[in-house]
N, CA, C and O atoms as a Tripos MOL2 file, in Angstrom:
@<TRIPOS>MOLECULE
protein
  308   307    77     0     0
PROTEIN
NO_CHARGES

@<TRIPOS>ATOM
      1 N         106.5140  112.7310  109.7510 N.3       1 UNK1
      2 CA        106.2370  111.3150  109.8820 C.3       1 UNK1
      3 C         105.9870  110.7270  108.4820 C.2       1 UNK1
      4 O         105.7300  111.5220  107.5780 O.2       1 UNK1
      5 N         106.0180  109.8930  108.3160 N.am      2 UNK2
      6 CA        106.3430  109.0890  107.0240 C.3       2 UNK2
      7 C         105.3310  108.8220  106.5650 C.2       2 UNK2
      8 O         104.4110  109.3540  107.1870 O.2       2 UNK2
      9 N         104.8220  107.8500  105.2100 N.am      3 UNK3
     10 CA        103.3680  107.0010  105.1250 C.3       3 UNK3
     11 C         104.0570  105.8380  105.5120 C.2       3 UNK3
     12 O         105.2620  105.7660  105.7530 O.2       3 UNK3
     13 N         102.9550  104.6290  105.5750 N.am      4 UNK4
     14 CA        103.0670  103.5120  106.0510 C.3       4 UNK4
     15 C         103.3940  102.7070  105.1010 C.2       4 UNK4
     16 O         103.8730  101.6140  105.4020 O.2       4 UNK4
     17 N         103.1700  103.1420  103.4710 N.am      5 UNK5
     18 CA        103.2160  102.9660  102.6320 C.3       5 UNK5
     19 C         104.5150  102.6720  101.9790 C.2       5 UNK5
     20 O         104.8690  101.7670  101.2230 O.2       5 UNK5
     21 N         105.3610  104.0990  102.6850 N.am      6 UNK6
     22 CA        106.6810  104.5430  102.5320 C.3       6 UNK6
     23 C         107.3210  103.4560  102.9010 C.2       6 UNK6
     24 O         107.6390  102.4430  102.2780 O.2       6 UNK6
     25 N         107.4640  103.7700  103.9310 N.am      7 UNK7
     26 CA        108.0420  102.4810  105.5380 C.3       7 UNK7
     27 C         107.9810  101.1910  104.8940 C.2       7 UNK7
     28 O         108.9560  100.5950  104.4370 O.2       7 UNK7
     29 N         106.5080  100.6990  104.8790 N.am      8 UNK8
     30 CA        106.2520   99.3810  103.9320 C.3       8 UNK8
     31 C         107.5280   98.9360  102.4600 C.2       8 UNK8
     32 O         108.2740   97.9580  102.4650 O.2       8 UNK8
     33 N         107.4430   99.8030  101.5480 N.am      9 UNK9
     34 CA        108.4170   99.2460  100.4070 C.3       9 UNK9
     35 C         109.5580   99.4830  101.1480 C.2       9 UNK9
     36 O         110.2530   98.5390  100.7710 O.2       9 UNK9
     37 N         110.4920  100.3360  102.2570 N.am     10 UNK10
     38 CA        111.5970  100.0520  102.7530 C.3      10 UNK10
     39 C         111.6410   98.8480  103.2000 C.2      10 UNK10
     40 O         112.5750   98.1270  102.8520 O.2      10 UNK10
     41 N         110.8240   98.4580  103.9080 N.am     11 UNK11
     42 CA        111.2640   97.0620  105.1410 C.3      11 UNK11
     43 C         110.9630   95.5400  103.7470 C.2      11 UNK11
     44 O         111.3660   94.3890  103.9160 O.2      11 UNK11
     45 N         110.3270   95.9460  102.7310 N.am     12 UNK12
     46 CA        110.6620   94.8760  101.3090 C.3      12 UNK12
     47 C         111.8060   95.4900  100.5770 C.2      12 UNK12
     48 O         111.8910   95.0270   99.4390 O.2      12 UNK12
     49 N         112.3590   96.0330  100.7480 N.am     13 UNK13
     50 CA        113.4950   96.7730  100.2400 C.3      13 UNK13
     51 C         115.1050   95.7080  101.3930 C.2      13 UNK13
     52 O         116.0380   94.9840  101.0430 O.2      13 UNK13
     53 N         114.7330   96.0870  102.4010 N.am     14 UNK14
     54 CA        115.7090   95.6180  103.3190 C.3      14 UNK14
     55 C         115.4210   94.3440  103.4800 C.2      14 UNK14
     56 O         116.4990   93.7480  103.4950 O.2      14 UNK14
     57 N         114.5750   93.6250  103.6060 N.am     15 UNK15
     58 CA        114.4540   92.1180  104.2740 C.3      15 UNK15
     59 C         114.0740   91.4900  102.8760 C.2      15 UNK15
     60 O         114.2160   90.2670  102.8640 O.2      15 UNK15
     61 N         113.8580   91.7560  102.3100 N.am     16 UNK16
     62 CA        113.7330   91.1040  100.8690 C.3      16 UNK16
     63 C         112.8160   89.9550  100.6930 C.2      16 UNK16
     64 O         111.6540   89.8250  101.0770 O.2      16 UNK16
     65 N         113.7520   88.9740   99.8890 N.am     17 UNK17
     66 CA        113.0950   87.7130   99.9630 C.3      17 UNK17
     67 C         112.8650   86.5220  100.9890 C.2      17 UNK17
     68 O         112.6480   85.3480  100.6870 O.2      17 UNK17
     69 N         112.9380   86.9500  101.9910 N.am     18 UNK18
     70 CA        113.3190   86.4240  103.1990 C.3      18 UNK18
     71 C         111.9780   86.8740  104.4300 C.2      18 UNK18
     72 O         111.8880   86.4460  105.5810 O.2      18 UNK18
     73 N         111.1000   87.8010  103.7650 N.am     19 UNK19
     74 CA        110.0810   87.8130  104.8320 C.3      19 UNK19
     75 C         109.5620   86.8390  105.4630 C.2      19 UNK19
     76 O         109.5650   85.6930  105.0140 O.2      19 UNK19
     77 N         109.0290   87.1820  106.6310 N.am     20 UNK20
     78 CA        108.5340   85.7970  107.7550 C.3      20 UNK20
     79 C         107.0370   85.7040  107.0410 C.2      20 UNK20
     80 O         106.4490   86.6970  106.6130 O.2      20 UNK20
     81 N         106.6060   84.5860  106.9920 N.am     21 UNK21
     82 CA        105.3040   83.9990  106.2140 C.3      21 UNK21
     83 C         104.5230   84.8310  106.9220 C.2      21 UNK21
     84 O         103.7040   85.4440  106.2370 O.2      21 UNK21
     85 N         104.5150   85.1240  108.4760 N.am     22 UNK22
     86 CA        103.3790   85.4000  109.6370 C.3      22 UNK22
     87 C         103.4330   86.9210  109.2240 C.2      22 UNK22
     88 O         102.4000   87.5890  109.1940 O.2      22 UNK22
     89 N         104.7610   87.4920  108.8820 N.am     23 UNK23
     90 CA        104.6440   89.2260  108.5210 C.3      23 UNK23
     91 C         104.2510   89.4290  107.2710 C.2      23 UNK23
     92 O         103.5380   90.4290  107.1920 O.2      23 UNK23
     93 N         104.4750   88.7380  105.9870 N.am     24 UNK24
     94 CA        104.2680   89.0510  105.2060 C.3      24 UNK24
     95 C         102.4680   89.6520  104.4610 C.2      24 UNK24
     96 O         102.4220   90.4340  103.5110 O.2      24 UNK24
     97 N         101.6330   89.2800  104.9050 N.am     25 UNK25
     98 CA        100.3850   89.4760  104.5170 C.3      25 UNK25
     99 C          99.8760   91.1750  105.6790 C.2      25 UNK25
    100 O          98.8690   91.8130  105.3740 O.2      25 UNK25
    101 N         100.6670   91.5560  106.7630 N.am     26 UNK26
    102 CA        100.5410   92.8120  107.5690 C.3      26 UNK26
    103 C         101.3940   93.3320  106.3150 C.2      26 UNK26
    104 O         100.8590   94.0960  105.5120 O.2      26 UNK26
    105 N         102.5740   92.9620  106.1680 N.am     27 UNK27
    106 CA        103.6380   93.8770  105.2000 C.3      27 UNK27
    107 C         102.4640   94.5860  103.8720 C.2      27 UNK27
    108 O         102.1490   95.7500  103.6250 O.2      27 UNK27
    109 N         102.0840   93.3490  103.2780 N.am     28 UNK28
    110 CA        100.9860   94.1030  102.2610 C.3      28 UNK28
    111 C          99.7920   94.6540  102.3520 C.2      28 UNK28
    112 O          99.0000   95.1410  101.5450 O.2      28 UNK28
    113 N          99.8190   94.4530  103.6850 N.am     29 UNK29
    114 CA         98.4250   95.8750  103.9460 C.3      29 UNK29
    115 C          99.1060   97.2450  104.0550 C.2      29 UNK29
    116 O          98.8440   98.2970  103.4720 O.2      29 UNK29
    117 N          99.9610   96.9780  104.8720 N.am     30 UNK30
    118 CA        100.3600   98.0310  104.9670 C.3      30 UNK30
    119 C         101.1510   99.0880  103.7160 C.2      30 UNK30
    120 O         101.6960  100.1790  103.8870 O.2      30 UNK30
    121 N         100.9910   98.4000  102.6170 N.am     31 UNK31
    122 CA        101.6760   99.1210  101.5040 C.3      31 UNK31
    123 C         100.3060   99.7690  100.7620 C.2      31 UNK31
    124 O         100.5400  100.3390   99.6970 O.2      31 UNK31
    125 N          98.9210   99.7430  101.2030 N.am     32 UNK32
    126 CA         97.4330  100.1020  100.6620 C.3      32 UNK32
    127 C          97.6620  101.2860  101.7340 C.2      32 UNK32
    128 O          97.1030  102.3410  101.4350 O.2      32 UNK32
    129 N          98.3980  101.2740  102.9330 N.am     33 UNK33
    130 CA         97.7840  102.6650  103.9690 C.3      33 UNK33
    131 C          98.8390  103.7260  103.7930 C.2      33 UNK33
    132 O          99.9020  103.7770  103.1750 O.2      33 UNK33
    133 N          98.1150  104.6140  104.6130 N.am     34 UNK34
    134 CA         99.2200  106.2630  104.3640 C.3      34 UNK34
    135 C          99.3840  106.3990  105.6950 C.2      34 UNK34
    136 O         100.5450  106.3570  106.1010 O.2      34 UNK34
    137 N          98.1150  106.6230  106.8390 N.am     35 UNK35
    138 CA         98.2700  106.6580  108.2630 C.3      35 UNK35
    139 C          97.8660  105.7240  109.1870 C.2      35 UNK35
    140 O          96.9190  104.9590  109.0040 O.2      35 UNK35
    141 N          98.8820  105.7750  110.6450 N.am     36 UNK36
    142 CA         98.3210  104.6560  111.2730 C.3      36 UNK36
    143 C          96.3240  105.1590  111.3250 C.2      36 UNK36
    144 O          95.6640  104.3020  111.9110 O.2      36 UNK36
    145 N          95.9120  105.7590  111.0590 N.am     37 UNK37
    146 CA         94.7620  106.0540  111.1350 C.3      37 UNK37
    147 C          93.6170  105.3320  109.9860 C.2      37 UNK37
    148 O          92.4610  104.9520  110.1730 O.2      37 UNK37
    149 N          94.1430  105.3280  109.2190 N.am     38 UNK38
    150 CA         94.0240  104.5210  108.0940 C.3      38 UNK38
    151 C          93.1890  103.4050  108.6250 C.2      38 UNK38
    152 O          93.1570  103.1560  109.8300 O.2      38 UNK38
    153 N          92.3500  102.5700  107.5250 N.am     39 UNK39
    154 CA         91.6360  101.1800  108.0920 C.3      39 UNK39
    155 C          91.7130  100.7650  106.7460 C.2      39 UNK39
    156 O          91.4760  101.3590  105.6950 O.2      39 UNK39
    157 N          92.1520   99.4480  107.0380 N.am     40 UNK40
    158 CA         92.4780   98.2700  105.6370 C.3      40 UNK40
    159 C          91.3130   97.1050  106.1110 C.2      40 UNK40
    160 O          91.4540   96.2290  106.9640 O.2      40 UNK40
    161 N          90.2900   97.3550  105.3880 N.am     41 UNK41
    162 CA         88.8570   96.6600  105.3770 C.3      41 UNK41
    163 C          88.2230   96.7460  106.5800 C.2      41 UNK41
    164 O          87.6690   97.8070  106.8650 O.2      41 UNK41
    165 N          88.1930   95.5570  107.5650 N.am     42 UNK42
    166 CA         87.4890   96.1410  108.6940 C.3      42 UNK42
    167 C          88.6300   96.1530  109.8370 C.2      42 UNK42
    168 O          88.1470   95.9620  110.9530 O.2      42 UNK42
    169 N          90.1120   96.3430  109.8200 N.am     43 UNK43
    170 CA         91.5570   95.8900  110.0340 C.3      43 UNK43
    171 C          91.1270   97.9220  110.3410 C.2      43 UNK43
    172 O          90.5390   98.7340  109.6270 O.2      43 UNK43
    173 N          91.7580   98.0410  111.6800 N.am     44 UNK44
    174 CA         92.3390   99.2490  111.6420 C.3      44 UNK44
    175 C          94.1770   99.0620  111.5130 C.2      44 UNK44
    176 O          94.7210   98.0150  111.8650 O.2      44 UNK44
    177 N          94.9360  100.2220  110.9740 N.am     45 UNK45
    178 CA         96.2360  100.5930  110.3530 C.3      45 UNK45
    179 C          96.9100  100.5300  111.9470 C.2      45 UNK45
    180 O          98.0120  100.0070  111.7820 O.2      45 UNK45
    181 N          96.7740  100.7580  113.0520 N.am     46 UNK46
    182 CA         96.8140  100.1030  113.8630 C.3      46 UNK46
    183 C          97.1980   98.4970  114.4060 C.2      46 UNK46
    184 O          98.2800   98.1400  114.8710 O.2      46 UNK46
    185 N          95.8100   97.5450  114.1700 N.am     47 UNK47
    186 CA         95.9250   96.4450  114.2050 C.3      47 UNK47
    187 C          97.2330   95.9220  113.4220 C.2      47 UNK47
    188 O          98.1710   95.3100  113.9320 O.2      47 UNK47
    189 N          97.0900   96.2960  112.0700 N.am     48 UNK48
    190 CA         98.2250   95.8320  111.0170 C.3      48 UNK48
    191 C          99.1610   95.9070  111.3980 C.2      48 UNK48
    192 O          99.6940   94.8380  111.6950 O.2      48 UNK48
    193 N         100.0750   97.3960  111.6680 N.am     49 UNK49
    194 CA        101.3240   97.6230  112.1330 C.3      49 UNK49
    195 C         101.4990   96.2850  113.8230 C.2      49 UNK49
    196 O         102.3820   95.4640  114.0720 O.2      49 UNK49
    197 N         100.2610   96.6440  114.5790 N.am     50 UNK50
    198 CA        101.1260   96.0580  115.8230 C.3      50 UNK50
    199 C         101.0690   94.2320  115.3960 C.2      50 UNK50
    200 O         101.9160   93.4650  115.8550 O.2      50 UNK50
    201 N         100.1670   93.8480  114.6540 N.am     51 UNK51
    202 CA        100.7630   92.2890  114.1800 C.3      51 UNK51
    203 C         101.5620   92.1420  113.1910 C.2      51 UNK51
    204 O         101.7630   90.9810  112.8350 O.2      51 UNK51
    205 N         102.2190   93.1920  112.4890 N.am     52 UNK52
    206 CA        103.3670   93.0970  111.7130 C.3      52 UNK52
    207 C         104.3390   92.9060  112.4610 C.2      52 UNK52
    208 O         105.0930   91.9410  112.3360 O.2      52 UNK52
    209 N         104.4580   93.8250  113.3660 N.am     53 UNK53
    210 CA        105.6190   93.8490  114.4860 C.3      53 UNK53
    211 C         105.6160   92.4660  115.3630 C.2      53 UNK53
    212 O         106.5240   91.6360  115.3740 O.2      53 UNK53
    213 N         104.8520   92.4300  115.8170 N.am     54 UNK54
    214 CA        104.7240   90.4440  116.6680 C.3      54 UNK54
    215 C         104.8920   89.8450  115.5930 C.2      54 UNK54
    216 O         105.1940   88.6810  115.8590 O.2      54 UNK54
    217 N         104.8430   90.1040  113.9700 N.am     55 UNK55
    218 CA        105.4760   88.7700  113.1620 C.3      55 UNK55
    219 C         107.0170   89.2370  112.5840 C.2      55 UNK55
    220 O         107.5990   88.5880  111.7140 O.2      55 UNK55
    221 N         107.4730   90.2380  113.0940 N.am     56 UNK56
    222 CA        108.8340   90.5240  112.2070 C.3      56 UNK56
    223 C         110.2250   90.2140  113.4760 C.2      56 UNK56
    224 O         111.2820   90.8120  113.6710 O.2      56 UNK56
    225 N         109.8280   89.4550  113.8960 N.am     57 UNK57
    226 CA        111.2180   89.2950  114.8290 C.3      57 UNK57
    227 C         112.1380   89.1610  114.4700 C.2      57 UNK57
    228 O         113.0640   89.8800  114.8470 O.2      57 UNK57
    229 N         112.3380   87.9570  113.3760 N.am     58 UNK58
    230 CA        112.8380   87.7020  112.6350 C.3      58 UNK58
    231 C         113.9000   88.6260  111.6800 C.2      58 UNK58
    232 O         115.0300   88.2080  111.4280 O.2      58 UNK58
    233 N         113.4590   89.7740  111.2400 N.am     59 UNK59
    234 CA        114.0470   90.9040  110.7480 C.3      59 UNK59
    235 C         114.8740   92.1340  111.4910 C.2      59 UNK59
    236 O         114.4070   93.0650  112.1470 O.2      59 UNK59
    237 N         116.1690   91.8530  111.1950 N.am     60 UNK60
    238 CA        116.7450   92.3080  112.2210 C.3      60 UNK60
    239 C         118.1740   93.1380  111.6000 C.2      60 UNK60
    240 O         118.4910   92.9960  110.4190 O.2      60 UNK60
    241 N         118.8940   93.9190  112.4470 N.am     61 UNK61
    242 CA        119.7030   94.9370  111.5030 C.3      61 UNK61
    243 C         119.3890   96.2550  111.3580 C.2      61 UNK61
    244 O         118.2770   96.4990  110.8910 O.2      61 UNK61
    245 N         120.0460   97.0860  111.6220 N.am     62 UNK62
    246 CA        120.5310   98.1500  111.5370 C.3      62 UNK62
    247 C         118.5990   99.3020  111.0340 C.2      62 UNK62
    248 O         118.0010  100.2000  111.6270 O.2      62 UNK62
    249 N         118.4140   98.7630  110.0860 N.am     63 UNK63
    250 CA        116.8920   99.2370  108.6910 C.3      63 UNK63
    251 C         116.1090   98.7630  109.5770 C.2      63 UNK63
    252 O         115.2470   99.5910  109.8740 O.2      63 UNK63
    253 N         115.9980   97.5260  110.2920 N.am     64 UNK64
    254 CA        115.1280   97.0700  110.9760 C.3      64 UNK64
    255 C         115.0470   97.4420  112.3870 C.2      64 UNK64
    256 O         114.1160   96.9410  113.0160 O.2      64 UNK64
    257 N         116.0060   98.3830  113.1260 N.am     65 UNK65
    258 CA        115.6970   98.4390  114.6000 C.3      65 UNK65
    259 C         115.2610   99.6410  114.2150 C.2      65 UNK65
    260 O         114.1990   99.8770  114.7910 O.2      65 UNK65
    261 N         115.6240  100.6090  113.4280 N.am     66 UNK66
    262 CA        115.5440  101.8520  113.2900 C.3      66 UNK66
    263 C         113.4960  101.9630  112.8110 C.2      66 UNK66
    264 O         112.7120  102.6950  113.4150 O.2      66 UNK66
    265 N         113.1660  101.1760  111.8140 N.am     67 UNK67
    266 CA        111.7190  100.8930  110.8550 C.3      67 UNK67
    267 C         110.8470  100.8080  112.2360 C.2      67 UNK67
    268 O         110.0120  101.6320  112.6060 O.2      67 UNK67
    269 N         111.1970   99.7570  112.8250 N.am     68 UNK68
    270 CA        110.7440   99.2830  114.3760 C.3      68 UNK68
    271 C         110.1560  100.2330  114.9740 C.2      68 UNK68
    272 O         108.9760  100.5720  114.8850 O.2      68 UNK68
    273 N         111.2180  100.7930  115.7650 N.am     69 UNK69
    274 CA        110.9170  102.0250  116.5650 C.3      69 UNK69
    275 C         110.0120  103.0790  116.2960 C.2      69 UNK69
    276 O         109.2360  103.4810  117.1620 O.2      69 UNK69
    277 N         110.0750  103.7460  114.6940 N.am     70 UNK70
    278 CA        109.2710  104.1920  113.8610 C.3      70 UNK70
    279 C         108.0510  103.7130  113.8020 C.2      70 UNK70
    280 O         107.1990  104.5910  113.9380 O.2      70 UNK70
    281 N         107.5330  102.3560  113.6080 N.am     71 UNK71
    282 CA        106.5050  102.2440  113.9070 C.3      71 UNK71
    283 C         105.7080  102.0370  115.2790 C.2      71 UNK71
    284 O         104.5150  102.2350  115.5060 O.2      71 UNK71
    285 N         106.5980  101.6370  116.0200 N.am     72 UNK72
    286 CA        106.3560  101.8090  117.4960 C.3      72 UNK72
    287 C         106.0780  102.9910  118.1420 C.2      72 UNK72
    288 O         105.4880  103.1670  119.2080 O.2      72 UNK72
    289 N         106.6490  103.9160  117.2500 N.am     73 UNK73
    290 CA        106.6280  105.4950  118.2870 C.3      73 UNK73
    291 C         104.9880  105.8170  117.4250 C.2      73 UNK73
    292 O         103.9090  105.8890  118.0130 O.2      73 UNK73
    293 N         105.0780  105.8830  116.7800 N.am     74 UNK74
    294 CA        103.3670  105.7910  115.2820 C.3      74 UNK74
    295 C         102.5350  105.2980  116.4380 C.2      74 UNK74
    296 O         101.8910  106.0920  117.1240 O.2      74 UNK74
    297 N         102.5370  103.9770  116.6670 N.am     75 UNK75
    298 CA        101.5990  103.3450  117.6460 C.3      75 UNK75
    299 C         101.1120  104.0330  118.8530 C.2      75 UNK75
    300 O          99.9610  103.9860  119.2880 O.2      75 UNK75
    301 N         102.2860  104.7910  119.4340 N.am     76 UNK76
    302 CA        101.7770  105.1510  120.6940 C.3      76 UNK76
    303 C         101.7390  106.5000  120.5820 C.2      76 UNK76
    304 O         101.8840  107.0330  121.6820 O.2      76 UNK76
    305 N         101.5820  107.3710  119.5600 N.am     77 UNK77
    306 CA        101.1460  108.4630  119.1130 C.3      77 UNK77
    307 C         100.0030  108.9110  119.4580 C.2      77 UNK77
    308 O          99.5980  109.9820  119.0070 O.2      77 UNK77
@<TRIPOS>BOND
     1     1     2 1
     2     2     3 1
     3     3     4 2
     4     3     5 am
     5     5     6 1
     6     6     7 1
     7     7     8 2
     8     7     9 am
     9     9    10 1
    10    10    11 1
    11    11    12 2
    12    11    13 am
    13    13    14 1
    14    14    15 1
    15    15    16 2
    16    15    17 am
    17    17    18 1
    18    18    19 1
    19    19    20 2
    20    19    21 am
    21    21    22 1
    22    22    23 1
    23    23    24 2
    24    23    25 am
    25    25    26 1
    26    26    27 1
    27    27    28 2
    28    27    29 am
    29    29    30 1
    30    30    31 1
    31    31    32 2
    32    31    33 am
    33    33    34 1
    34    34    35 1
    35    35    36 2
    36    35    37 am
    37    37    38 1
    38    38    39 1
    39    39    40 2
    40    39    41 am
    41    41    42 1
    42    42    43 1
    43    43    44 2
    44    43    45 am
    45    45    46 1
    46    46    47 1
    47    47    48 2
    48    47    49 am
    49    49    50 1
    50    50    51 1
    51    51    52 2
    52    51    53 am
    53    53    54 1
    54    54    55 1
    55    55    56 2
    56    55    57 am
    57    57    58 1
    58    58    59 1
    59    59    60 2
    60    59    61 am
    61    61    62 1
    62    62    63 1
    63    63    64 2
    64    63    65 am
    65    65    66 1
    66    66    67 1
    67    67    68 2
    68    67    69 am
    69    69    70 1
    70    70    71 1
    71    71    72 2
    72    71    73 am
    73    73    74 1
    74    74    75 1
    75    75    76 2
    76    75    77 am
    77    77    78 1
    78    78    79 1
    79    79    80 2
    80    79    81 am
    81    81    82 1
    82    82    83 1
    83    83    84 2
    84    83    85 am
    85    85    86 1
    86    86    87 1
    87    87    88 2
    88    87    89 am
    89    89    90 1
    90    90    91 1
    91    91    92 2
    92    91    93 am
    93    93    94 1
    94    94    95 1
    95    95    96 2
    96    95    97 am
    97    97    98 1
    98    98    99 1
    99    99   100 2
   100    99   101 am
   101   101   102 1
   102   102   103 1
   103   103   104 2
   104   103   105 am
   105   105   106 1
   106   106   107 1
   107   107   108 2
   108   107   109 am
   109   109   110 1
   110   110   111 1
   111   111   112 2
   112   111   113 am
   113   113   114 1
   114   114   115 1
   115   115   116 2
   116   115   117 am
   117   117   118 1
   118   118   119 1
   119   119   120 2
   120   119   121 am
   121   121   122 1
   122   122   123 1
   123   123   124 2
   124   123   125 am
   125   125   126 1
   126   126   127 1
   127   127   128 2
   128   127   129 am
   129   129   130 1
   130   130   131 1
   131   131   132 2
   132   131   133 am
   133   133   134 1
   134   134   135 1
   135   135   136 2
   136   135   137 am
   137   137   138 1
   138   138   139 1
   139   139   140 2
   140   139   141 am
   141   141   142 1
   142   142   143 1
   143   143   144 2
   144   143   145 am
   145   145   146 1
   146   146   147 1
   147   147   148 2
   148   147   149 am
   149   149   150 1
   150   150   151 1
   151   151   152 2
   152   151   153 am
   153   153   154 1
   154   154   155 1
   155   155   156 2
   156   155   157 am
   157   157   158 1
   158   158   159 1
   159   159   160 2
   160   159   161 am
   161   161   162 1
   162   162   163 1
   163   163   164 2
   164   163   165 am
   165   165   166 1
   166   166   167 1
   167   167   168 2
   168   167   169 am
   169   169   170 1
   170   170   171 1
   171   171   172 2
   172   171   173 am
   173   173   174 1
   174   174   175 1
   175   175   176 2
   176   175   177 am
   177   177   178 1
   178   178   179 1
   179   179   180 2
   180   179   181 am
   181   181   182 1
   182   182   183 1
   183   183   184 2
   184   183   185 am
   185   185   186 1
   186   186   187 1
   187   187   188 2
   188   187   189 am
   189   189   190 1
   190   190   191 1
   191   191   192 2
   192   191   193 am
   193   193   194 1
   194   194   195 1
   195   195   196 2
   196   195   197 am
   197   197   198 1
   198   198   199 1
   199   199   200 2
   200   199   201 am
   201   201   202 1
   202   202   203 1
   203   203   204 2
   204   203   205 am
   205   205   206 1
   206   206   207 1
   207   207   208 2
   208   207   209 am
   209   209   210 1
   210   210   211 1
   211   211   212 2
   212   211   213 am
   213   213   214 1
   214   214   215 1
   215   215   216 2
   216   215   217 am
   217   217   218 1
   218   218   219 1
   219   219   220 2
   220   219   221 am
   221   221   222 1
   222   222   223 1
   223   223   224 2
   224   223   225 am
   225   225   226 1
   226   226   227 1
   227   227   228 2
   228   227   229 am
   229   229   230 1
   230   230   231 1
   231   231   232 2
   232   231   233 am
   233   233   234 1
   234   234   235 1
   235   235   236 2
   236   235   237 am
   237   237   238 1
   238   238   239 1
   239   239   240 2
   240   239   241 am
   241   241   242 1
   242   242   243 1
   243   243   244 2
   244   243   245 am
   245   245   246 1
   246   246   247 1
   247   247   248 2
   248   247   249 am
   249   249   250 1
   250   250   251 1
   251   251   252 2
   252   251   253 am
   253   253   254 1
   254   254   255 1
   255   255   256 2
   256   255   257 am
   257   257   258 1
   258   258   259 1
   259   259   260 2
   260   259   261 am
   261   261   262 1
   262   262   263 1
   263   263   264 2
   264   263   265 am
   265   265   266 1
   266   266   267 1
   267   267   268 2
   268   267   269 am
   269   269   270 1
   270   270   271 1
   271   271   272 2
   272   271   273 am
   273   273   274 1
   274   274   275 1
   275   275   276 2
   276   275   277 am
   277   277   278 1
   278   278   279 1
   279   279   280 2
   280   279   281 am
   281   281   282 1
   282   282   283 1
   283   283   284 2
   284   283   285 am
   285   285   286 1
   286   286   287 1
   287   287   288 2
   288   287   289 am
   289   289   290 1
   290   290   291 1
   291   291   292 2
   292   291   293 am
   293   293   294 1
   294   294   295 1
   295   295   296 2
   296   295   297 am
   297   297   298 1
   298   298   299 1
   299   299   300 2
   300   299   301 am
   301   301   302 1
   302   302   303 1
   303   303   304 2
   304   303   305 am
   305   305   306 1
   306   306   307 1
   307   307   308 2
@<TRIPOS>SUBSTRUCTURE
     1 UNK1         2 RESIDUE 1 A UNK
     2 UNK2         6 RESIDUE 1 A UNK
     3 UNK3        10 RESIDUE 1 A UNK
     4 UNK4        14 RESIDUE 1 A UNK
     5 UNK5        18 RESIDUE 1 A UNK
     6 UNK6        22 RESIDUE 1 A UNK
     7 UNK7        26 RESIDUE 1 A UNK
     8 UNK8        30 RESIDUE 1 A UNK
     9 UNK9        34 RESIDUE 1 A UNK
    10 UNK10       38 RESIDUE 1 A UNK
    11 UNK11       42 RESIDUE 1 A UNK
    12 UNK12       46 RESIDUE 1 A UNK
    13 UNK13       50 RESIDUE 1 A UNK
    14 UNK14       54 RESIDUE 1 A UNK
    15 UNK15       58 RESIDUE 1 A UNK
    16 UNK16       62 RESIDUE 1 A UNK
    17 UNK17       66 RESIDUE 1 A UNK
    18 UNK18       70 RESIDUE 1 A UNK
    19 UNK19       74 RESIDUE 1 A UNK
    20 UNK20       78 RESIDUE 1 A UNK
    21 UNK21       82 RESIDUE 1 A UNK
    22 UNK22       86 RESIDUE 1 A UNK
    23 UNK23       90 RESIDUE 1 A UNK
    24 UNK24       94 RESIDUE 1 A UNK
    25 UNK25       98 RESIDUE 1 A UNK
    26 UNK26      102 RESIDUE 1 A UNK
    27 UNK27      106 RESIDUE 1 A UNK
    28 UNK28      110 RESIDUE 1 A UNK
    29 UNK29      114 RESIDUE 1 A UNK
    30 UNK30      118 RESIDUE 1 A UNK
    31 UNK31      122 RESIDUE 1 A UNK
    32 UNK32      126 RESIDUE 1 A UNK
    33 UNK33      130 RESIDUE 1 A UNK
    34 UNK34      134 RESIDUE 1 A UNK
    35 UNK35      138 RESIDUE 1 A UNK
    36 UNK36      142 RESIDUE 1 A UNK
    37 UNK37      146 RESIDUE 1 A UNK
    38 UNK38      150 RESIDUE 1 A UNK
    39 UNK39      154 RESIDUE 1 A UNK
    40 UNK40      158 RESIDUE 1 A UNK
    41 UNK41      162 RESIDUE 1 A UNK
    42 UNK42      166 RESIDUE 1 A UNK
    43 UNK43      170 RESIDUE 1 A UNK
    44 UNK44      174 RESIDUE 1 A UNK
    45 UNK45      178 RESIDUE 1 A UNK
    46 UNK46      182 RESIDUE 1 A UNK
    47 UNK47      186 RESIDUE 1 A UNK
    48 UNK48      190 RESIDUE 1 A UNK
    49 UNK49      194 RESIDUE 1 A UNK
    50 UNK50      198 RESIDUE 1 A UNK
    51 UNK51      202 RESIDUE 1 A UNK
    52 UNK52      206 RESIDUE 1 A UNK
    53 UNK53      210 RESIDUE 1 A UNK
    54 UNK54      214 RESIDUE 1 A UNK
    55 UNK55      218 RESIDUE 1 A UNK
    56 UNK56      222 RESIDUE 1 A UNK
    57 UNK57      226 RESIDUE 1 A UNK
    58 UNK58      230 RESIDUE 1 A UNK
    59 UNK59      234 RESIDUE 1 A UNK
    60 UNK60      238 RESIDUE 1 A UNK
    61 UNK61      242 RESIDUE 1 A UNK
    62 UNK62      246 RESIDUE 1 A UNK
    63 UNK63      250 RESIDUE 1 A UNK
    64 UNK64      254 RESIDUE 1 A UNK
    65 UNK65      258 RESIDUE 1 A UNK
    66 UNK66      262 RESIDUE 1 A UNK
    67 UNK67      266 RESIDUE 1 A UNK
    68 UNK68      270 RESIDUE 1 A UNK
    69 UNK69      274 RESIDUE 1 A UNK
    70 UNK70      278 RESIDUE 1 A UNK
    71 UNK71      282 RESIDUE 1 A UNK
    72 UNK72      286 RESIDUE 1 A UNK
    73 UNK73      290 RESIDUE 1 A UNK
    74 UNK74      294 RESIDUE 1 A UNK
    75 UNK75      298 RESIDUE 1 A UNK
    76 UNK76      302 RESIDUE 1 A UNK
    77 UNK77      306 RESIDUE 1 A UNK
């Protein structure tokens, strides 16, 4: 399984300059964590990922269904 960290600079790697305003501030927490276990202040790594995901609809393609799922399967781990 990956870090979140990892995952994180891919999905700014793929969606670029074009992030959704609502994902972008989950996107940069999530580049501070390693596991969904992780807690970004009083934010569990958890919380982050599943409101990244309710803000990345928007991001879509091939990097993005695949990132998705990845963090989806993380979630229900």
């Amino acid at each position: 399984m990956r870090s979140l960290n990892t995952i994180a600079r891919e999905i700014k790697l793929d969606w670029g300059s074009k992030v959704n305003y609502g994902a972008k501030p989950y996107l940069d927490c999530m580049l501070a964590l390693d596991s969904i276990n992780d807690n970004y202040g009083f934010d569990s790594a958890r919380i982050v990922v599943s409101y990244f995901l309710a803000n990345a609809r928007t991001w879509r393609g091939e990097v993005a269904k695949r990132v998705k799922l990845e963090l989806n399967t993380m979630l229900k781990g």
